[in-house]
VOTI-708559 format. One record per residue (C-alpha): x, y, z; residue in one letter. Coordinates in steps of 0.02 Angstrom, whole numbers, padded with zeros to 5 digits, always signed. Example, Ala and Ser with C-alpha at 12.3 -4.5 7.8 and 13.67 -1.06 7.14 Angstrom:
2
+00615-00225+00390A
+00684-00053+00357S
***
This chain:
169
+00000+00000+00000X
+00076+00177-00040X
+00080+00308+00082X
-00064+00435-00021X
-00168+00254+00010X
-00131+00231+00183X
-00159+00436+00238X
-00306+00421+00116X
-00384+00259+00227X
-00327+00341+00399X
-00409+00486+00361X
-00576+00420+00313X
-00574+00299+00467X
-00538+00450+00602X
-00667+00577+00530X
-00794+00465+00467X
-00799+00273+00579X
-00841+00380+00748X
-00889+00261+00901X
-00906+00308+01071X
-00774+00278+01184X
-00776+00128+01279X
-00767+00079+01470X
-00581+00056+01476X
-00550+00223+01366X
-00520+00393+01420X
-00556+00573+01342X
-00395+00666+01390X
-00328+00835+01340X
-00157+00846+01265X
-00049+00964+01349X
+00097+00955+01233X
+00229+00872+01136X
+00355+00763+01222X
+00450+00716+01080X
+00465+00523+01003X
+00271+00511+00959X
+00245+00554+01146X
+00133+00669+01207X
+00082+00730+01376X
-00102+00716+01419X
-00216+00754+01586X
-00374+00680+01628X
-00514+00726+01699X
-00466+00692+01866X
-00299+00802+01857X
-00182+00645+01803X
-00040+00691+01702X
+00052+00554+01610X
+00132+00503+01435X
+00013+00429+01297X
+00103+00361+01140X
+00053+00382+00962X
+00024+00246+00854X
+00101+00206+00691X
-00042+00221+00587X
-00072+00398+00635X
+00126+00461+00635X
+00153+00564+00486X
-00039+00583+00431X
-00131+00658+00563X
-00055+00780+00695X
-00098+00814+00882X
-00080+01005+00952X
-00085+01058+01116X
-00278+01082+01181X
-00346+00945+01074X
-00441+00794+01158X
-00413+00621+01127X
-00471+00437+01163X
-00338+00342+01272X
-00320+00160+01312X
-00207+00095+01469X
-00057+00012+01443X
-00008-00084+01596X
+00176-00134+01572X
+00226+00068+01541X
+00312+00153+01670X
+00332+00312+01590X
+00209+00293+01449X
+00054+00257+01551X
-00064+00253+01380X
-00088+00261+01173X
-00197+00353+01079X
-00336+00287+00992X
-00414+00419+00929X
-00415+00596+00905X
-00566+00709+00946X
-00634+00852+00815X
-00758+00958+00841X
-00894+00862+00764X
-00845+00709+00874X
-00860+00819+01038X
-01044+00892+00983X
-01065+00705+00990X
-01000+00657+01136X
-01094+00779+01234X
-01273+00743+01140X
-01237+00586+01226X
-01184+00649+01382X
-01023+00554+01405X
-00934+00725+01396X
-00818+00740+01559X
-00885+00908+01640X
-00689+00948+01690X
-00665+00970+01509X
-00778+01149+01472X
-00731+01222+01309X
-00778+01384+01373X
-00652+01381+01507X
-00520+01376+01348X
-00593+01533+01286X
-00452+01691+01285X
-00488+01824+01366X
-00534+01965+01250X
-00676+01829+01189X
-00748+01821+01374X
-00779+02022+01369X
-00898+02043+01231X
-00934+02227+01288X
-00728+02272+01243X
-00788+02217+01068X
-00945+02321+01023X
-00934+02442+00920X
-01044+02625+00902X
-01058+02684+00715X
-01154+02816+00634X
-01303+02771+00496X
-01341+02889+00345X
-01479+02952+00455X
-01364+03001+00591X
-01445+02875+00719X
-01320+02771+00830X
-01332+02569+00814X
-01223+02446+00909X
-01155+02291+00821X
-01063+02150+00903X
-00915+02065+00854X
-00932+01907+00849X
-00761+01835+00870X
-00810+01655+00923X
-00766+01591+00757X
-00602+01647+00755X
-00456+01531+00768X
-00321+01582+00907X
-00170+01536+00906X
-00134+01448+01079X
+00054+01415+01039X
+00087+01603+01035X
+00097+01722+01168X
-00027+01863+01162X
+00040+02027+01086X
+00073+02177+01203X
+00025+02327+01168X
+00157+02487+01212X
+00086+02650+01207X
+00177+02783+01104X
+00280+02912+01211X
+00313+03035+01063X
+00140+03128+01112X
+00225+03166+01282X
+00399+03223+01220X
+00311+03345+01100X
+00196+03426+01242X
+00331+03463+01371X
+00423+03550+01193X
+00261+03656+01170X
+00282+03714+01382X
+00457+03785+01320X
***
């Protein structure tokens, strides 16, 4: 089988053959990257350990830091205390929780960022052809951010000062 074959089947089998996950499977969040197809996980309970990726999804599916997936035990690891079965997308979650096997540990909206949570930063006052005032909301839930970046800081411009203590002169 070639690889475009192989990516091709793996592919279809993660995003379309969805089951639920069984008794001795766990919904974990990835936390990051540990290197070697190893990534750190926690579960529900506040467990950290190391799940292992399997060979079938190395190469044609990738894991980021937030995502959830489906882990099964392995008993002889020390270190590596599980593998990944599968990996959660959205549609798989909306699932999940229509069936209310969702862990309640795991709310997205805890994972929100900040400027998200304040919907009243985000409104904004414009002026219609008429001269009446309308507010609109931005709706940024959509938006994708970027969790493996720090957020940008913003440094206010101290040129405005310089040229007012000139002006006192």
């Amino acid at each position: 089988m070639t690889a475009t074959t192989k990516r091709k089947h793996v592919i279809k089998e993660v995003l379309e053959d969805f089951s639920m996950p069984g008794r001795d499977q766990t919904i974990v969040k990835v936390l990051g990257n540990s290197g070697s197809n190893l990534h750190e996980v926690i579960t529900p309970s506040g467990d950290r350990y190391l799940a292992s990726l399997p060979v079938k999804f190395r190469k044609n599916l990738w894991i980021k830091r937030g995502d959830y997936v489906v882990t099964e035990p392995i008993l002889e690891g020390d270190r590596v205390k599980g593998e990944i079965v599968r990996i959660l997308y959205a549609q798989h979650i909306k699932e999940i929780k229509s069936n209310n096997l969702w862990p309640p540990e795991f709310n997205l909206k805890t994972n929100i960022p900040d400027i998200v949570k304040e919907p009243e930063k985000l409104k904004t006052t414009r002026e219609d052809s008429e001269g009446e005032d309308y507010e609109s909301d931005d709706d940024l839930s959509d938006i994708f951010v970027n969790t493996n970046r720090p957020p940008e800081m913003i440094l206010s411009d101290t040129d405005e000062e310089d040229t007012s203590d000139e002006d006192e002169l």
